[in-house]
Backbone as a ProteinNet text record, in pm:
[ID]
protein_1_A
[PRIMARY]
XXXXXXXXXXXXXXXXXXXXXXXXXXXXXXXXXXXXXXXXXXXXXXXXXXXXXXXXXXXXXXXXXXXXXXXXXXXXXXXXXXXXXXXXXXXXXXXXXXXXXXXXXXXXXXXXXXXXXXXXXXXXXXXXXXXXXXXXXXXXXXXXXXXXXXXXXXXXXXXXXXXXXXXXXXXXXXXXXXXXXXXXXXXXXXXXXXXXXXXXXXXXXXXXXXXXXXXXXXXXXXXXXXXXXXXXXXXXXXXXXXXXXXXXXXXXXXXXXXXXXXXXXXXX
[TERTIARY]
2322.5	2402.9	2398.1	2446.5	2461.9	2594.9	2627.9	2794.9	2782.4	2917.4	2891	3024	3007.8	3123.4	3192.3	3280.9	3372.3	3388.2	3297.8	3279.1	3284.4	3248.8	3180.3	3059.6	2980.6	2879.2	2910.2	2791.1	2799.4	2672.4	2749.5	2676.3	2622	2530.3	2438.9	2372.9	2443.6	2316.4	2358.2	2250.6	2253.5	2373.4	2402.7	2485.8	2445.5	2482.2	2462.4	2663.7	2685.2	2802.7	2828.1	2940.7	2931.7	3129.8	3094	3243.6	3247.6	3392.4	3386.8	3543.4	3586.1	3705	3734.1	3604.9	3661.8	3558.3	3551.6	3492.7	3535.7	3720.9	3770.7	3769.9	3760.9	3829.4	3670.6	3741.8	3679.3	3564.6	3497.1	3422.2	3287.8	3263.2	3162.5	3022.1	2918.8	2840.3	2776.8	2794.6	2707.5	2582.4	2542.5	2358.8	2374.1	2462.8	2492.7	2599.3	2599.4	2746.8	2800.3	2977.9	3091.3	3026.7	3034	3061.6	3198.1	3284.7	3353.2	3434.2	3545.4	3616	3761.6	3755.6	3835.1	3892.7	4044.8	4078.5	4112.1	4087.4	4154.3	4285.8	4380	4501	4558	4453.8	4464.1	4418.1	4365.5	4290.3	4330.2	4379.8	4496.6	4394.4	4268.7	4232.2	4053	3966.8	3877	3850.9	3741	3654.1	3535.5	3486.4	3351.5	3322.1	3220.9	3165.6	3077.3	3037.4	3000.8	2856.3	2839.3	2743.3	2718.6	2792.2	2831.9	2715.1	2712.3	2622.6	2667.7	2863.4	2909.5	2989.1	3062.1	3182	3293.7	3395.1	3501.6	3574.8	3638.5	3760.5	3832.2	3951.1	4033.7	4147	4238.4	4318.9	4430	4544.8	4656.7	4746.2	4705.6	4669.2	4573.2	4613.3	4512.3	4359.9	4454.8	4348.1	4221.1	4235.6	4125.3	4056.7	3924	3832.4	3680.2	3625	3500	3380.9	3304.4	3244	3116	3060.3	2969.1	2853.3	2723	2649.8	2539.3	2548.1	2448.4	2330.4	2387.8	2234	2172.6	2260.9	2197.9	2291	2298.5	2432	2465.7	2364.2	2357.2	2375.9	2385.7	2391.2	2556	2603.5	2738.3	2836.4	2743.6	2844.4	2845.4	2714.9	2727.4	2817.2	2864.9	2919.4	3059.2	3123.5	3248.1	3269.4	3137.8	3213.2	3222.4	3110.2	3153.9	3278.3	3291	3471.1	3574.5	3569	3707.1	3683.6	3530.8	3560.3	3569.5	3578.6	3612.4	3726	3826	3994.2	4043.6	3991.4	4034.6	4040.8	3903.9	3887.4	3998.9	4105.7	4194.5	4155.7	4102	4103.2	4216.9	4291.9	4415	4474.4	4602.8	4699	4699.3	4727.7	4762.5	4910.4	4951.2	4803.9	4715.2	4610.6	4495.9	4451	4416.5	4360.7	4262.3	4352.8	4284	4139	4052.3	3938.8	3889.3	3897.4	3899.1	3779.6	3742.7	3612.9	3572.2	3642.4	3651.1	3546.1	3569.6	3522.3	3528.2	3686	3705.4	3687.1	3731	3722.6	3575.3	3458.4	3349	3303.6	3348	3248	3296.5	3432.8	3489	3376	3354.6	3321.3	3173.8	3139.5	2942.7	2942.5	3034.2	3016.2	3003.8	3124.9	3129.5	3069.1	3004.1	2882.8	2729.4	2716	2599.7	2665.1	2751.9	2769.8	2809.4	2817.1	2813	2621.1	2556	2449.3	2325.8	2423.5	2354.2	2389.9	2489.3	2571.6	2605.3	2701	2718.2	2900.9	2945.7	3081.1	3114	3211.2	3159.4	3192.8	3271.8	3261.2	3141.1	3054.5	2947.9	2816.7	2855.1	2819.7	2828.7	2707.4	2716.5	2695.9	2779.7	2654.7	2580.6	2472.8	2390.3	2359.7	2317	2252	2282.8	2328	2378.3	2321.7	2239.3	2136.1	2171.6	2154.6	2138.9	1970.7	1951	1846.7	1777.9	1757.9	1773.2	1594.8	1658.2	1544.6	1556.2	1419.1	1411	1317	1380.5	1344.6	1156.3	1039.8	899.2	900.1	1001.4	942.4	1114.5	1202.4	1323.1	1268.6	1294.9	1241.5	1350.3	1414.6	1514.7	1478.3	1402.8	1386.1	1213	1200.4	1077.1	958.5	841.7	713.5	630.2	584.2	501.1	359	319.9	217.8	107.7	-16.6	-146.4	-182.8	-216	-249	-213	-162.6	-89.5	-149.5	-66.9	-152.2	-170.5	-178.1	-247.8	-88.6	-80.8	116.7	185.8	210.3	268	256.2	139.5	57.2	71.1	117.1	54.5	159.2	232.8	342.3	264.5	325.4	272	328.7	315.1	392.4	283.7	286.7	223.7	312.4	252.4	338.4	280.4	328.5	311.7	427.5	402.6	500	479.2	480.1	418.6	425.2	315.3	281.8	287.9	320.8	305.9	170	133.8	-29	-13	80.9	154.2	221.9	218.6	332.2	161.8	291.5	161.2	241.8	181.3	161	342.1	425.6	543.8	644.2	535.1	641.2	696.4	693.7	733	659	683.8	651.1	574.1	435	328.8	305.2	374.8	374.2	259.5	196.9	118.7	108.2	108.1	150.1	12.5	58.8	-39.7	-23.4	-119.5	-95.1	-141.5	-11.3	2	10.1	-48	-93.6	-35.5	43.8	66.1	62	-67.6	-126.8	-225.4	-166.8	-227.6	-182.7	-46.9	-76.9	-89.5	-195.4	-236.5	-176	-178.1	-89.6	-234.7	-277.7	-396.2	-306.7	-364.6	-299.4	-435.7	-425	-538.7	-495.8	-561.5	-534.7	-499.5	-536.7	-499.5	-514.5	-414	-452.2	-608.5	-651	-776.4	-879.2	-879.5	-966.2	-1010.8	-1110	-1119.6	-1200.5	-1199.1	-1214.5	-1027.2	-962.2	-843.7	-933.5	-764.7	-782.7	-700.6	-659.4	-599.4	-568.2	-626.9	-563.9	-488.4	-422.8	-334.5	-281.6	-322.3	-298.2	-144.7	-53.2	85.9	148.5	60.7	79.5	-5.8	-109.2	-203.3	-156.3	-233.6	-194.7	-160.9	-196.7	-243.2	-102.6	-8.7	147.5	236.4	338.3	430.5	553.9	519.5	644.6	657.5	828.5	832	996.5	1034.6	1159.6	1146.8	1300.8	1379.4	1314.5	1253.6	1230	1346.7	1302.7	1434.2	1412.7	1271.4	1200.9	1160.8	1231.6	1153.9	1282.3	1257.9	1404.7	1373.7	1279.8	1264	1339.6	1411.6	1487.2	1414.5	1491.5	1407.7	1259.6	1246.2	1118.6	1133.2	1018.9	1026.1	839.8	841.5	713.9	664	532.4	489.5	421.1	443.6	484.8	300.9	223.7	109.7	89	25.7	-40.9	-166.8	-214.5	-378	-354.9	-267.1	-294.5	-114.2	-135.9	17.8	65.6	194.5	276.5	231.1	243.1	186	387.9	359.6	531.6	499.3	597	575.4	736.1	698.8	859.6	894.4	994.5	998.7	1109.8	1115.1	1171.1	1314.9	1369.1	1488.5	1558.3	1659.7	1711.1	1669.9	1685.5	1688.5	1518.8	1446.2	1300.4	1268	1271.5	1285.1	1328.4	1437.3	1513.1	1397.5	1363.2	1242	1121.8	1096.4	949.3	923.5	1065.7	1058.3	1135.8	1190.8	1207.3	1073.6	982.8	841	749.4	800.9	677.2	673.3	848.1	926.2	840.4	850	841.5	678.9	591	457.8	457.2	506.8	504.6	531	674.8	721.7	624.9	542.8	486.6	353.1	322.6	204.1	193	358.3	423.3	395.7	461.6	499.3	329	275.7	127.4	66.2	81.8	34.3	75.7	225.4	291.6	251	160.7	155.2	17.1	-85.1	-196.9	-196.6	-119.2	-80.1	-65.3
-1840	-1722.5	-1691.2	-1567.6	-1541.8	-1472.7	-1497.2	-1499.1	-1378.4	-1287.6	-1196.9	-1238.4	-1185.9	-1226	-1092.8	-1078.1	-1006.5	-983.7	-911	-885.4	-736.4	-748.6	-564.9	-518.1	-623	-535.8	-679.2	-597.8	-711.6	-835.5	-955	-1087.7	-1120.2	-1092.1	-1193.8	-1309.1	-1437.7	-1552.3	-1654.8	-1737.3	-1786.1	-1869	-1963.6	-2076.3	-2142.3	-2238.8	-2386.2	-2370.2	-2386.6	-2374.1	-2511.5	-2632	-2728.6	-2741	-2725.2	-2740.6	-2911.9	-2942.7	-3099.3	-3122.4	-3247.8	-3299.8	-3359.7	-3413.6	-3449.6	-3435.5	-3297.3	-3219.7	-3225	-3242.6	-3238.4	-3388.1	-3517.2	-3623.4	-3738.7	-3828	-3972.9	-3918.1	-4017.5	-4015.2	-4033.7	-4028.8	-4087.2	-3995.6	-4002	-3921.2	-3834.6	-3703.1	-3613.8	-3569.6	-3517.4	-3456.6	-3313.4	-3257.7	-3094.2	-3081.3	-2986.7	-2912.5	-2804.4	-2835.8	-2801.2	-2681.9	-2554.7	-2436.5	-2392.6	-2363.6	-2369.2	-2395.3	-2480.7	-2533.9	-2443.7	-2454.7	-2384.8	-2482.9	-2488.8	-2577.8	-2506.5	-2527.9	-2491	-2431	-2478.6	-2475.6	-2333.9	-2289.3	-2201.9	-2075.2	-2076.4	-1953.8	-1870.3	-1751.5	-1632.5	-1587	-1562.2	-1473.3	-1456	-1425.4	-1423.8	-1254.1	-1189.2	-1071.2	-1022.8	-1044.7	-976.9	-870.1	-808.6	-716.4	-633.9	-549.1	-415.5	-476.1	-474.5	-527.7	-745.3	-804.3	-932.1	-937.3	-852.1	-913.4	-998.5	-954.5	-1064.5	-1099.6	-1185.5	-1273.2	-1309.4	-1214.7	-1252.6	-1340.2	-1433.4	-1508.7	-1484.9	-1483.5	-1423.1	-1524.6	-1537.3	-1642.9	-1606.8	-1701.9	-1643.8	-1587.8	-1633.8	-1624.8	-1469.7	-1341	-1226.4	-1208.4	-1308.6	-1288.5	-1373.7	-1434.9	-1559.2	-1533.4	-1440.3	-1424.5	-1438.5	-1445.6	-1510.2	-1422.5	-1302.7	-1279.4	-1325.1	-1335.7	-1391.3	-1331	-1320.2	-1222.2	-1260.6	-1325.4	-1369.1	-1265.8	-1137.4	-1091.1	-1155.2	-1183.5	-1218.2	-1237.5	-1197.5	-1159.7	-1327.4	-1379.1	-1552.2	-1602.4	-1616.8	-1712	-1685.9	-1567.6	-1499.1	-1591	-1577.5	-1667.8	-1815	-1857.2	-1990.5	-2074.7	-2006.9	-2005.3	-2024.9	-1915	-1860.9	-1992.5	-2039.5	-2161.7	-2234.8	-2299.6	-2423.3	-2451	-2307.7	-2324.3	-2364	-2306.8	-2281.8	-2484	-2503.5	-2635.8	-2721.4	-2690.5	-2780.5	-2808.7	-2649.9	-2662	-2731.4	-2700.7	-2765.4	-2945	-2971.6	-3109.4	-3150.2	-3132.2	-3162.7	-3171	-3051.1	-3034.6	-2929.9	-2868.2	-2789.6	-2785.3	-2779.2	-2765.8	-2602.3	-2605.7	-2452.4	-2398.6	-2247.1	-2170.8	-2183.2	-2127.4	-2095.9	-2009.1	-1952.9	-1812.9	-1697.7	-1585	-1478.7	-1440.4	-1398.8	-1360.9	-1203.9	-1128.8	-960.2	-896.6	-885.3	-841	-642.1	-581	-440.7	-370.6	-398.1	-329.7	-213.1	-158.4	-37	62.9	2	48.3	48.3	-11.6	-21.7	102	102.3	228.9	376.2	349.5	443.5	503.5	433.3	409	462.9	394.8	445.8	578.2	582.9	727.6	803.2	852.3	919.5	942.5	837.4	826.7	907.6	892.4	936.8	1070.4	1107.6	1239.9	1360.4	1287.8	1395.9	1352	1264.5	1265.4	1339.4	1357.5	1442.4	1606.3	1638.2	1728.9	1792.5	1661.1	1728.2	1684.1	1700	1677.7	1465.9	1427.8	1314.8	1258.1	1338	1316.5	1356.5	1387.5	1415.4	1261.9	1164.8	1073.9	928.6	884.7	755.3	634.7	577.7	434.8	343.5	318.2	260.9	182.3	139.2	16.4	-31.6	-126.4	-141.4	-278.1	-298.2	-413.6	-478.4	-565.9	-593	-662.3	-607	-639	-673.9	-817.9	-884.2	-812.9	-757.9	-724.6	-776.8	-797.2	-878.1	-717.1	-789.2	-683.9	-748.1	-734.8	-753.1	-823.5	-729.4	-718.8	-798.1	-875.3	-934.4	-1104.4	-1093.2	-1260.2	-1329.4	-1320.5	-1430.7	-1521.5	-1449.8	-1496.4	-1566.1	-1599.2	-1707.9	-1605.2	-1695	-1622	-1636	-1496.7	-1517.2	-1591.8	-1590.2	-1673.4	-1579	-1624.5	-1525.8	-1468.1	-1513.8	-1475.8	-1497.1	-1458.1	-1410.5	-1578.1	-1649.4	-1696.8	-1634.5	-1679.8	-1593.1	-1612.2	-1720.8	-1736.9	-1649	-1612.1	-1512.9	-1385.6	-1372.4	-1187.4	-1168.8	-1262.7	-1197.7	-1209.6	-1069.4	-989.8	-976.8	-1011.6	-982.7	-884.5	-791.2	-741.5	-640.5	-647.1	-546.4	-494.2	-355	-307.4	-174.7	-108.4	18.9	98.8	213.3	315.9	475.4	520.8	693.2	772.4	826	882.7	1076.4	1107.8	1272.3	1360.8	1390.9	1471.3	1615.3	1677	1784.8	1895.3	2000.2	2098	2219.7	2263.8	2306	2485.8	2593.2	2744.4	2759.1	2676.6	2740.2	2689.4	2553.8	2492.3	2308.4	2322	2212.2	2117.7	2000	1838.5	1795	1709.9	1661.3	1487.9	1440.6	1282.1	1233.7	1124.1	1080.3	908.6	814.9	698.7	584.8	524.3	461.1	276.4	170	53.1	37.9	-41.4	-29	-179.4	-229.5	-327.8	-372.7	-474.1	-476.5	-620.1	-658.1	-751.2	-813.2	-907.8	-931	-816.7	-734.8	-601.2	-507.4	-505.4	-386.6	-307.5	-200.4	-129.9	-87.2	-93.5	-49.3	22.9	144.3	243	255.2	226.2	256.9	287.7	385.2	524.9	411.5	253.6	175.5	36	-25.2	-159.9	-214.9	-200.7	-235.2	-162.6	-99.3	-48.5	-101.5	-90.4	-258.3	-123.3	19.6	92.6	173.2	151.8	206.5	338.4	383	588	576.4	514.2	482.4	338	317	153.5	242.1	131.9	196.8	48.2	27.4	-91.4	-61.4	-152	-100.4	-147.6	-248.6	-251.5	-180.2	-78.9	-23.6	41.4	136.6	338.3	456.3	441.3	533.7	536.7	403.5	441.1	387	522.9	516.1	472.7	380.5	322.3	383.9	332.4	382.7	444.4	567.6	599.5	616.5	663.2	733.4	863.5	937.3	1097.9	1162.6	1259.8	1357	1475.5	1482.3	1629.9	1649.9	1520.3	1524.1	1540.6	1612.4	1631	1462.7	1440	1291.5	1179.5	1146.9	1005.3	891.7	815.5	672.1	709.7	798.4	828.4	775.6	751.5	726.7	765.4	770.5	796.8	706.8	649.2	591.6	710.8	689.5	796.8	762.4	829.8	866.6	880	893.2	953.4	1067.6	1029.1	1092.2	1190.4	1198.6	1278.9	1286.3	1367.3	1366.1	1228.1	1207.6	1064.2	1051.4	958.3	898.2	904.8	986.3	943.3	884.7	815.8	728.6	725.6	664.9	708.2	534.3	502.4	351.3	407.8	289.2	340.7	316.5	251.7	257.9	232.4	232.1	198.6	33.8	-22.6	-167.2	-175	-136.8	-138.5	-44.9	24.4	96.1	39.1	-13.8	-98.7	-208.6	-296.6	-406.1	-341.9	-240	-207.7	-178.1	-81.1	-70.4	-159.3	-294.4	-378.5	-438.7	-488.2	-522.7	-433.8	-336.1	-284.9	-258.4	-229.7	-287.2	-381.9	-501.8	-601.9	-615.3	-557.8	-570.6	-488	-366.3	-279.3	-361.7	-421.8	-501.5	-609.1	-702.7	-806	-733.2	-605.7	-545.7	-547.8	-479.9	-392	-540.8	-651.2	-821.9	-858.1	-852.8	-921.7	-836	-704.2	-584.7	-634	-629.1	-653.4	-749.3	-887.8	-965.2	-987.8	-922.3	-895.7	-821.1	-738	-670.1	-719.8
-140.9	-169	-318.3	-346.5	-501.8	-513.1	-638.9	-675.7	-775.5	-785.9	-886.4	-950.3	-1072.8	-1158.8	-1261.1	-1257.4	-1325.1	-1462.3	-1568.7	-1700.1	-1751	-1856.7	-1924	-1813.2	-1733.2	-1638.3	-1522.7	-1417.5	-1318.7	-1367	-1323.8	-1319.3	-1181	-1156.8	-1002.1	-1070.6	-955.7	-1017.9	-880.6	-853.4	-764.7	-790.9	-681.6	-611	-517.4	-542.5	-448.1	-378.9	-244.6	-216.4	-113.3	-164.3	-114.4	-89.6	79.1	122.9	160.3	84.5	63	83.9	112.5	109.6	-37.7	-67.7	-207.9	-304.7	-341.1	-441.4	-583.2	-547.2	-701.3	-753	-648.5	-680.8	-690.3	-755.1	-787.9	-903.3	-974.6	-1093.5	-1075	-966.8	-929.7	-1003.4	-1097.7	-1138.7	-1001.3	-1012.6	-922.2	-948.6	-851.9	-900.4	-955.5	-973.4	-977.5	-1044.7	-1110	-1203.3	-1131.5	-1131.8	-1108.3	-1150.1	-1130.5	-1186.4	-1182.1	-1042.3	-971.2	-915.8	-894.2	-769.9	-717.8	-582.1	-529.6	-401.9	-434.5	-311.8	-188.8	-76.6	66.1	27.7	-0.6	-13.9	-110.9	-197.2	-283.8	-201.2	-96.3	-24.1	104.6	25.8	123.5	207.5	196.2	337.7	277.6	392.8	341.7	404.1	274.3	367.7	354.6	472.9	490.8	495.1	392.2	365.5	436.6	455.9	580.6	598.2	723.4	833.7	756.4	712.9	704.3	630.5	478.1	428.1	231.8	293.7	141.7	199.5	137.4	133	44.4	92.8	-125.3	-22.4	-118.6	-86.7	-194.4	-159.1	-228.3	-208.9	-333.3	-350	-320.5	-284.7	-327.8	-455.6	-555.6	-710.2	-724.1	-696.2	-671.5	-804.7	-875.9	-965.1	-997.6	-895.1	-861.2	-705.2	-775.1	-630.2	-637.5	-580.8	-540.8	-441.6	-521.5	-436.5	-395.7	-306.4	-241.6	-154.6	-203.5	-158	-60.4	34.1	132.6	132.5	184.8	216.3	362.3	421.4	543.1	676.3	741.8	843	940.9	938.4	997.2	880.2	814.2	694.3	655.1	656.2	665.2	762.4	881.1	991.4	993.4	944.9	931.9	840.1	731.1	626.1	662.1	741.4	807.1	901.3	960.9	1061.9	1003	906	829.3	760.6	755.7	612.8	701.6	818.9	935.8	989.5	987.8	1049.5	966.8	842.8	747	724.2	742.9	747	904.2	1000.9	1071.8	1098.9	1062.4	1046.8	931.4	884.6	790.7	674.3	642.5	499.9	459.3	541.7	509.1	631.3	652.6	737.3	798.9	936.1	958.8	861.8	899.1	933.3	847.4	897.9	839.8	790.1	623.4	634.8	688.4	714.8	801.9	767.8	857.3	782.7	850.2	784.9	774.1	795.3	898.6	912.6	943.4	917	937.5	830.7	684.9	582.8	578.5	578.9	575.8	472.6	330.2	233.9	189.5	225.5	184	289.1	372.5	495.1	427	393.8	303.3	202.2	137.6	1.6	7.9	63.1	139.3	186.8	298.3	370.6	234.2	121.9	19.5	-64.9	-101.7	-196.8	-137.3	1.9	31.3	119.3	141.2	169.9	8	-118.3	-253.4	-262.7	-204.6	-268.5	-181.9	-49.5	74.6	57.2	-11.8	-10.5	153	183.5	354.7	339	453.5	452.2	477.5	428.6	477.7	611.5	752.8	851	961	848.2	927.9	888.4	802.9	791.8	885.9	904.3	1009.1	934	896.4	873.4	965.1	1004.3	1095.6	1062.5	946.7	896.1	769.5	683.2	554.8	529.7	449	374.5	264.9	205.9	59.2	8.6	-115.1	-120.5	-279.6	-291.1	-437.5	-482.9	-623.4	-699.5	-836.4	-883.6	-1036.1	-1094.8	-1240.4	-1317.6	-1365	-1373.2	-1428.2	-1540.2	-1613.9	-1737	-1830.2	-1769.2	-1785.9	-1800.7	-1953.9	-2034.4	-1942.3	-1913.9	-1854.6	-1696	-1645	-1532.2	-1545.6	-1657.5	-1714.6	-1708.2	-1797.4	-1768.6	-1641.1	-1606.3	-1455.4	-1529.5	-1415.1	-1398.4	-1429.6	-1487.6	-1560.3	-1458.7	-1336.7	-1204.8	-1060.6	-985.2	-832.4	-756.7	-720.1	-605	-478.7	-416.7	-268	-188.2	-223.9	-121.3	-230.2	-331.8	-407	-354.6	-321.8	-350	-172.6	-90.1	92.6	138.1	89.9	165.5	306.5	437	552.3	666.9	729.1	833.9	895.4	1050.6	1098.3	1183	1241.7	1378.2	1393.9	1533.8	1546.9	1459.4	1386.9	1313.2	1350.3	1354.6	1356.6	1206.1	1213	1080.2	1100.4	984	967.1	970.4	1084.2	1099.3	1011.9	995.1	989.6	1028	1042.7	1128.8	1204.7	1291.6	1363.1	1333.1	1370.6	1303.2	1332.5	1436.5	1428.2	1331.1	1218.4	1124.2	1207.8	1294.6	1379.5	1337.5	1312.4	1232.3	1372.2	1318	1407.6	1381.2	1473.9	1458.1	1545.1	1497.9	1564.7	1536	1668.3	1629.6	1590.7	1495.3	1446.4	1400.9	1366.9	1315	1190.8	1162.1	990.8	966.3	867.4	847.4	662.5	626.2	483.3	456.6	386.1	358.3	261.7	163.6	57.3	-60.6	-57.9	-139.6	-66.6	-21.4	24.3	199.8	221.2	289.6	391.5	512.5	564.2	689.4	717.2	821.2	912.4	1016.7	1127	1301.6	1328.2	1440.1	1574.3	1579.5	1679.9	1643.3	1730.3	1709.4	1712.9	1771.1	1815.4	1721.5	1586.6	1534.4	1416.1	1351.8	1219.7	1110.9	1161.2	1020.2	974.2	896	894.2	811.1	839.2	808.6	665	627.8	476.9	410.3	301.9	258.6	109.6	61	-48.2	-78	-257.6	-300.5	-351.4	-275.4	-304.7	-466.8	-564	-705.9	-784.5	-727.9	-830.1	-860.1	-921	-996.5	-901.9	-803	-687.1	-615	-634.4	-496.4	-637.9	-594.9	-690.2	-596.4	-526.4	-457.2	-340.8	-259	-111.8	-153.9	-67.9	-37.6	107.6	122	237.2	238.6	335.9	295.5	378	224.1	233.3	302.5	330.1	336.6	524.7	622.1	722.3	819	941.6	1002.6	1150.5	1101.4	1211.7	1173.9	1239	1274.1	1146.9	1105.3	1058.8	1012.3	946.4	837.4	695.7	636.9	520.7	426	339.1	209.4	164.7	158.1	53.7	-46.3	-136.1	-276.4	-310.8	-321.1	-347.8	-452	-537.1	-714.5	-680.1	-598.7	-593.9	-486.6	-393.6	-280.1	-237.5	-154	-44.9	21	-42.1	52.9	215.3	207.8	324.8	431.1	522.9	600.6	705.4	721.1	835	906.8	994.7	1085.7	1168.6	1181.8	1289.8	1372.5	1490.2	1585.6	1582.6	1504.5	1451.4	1316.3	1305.8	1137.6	1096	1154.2	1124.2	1052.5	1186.6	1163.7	1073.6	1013.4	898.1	771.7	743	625	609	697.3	717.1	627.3	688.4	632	512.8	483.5	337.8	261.5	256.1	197.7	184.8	282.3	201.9	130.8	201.3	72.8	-59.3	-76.6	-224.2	-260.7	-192.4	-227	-286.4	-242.3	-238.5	-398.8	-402.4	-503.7	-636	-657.4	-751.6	-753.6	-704.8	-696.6	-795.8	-741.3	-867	-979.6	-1009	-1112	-1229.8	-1131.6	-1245.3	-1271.3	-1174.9	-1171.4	-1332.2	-1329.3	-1424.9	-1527.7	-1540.1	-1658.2	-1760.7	-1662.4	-1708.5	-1820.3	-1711.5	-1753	-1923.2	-1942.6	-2019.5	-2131.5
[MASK]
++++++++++++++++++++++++++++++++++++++++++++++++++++++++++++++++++++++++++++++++++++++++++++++++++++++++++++++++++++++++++++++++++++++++++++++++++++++++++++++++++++++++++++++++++++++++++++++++++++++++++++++++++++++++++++++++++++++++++++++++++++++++++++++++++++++++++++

């Protein structure tokens, strides 16, 4: 998990999180530093964050809280049982604190933000899918020097699948999808008319000059579409068959993009 902390800006940095009976007690030399400690006994309620991807605990002391950023909706729950079976196994007496799973004020908060940035009303907003997703800065001395050159387990972002791509509109304006396999591997992004075909109809090195990255498109009235952002020619759109599978795809290809951007930087 990663912890954020409360300053002039936000702090993300990892954590090691170790639920213990006797964390605070005996002398015994440990392998790891205290950052931290928080007893059972000090802890009013816990809440999970929209689609279980943080975790604050919150004290009874309001001014002592703890947020917690999994990023991963199992890792969220695993977390949630271990704590509850840790209090139950007698590490605190009932009751027990509540744990709040609604995230009202965050759906709040989202809907609003992307209905002034949609310019729509915000009951006309859904949230369907809500992610988190850790990015490093390339070119940020703090997170050490990369390496002169990519290894191959570094550089082979992997994912294939069927997606549907934008053919274009036909004389009445109407959007022309046509479904295709997309391939993102080693870097590189290969689009071809079927599984079964070994010449693709586009490759596109997702750290070169040529893709200026991936968005959400704004410009398509189809469900779960999105752009890879082109330099040389028209974005490439592509469409998945739902939100989830969508968030997936373009989290790697982020990922492939940034992996260029550091590899470049370095060369540099």
């Amino acid at each position: 998990m990663r912890t954020r902390q409360a300053s002039t800006k936000t702090i993300c940095c990892g954590a090691w999180l170790l639920l213990s009976q006797s964390l605070l007690s005996g002398a015994a030399e440990k392998p790891y530093m205290v950052e931290e400690a928080l007893s059972y006994n000090e802890l009013d309620y816990v809440s999970v964050g929209l689609d279980q991807q943080t975790v604050t605990l919150v004290c009874t002391n309001r001014r002592k809280q703890f947020l917690l950023d999994s990023a991963d909706a199992s890792l969220t729950e695993f977390f949630l049982m271990s704590l509850k079976s840790a209090m139950i196994k007698g590490c605190r007496e009932p009751p027990y604190p509540s744990i709040l799973t609604d995230a009202t004020m965050e759906k709040l908060a989202l809907a609003k933000f992307v209905a002034q940035e949609s310019k729509r009303e915000t009951s006309e907003v859904t949230v369907r899918f809500y992610g988190l997703v850790h990015w490093e800065d390339p070119l940020d001395e703090t997170l050490g020097p990369a390496p002169p050159h990519p290894t191959a387990a570094e550089n082979c972002v992997m994912k294939e699948g069927i997606l549907n791509y934008k053919v274009g509109t036909n004389y009445l304006g109407k959007e022309l999808w046509k479904p295709c396999f997309v391939v993102l591997s080693n870097g590189i992004l290969y689009q071809y008319p079927d599984r079964t075909d070994v010449t693709p109809l586009l490759s596109v090195n997702m750290g070169g000059e040529q893709c200026g990255g991936c968005r959400r498109s704004n410009t398509s009235d189809r469900l779960h579409s999105f752009q890879v952002i082109l330099t040389d020619r028209p974005s490439l759109e592509l469409s998945a068959e739902n939100e989830e599978e969508m968030a997936d795809w373009m989290q790697y290809l982020c990922q492939a993009v940034s992996k260029g951007v550091r590899f470049t930087a370095c060369r540099d």
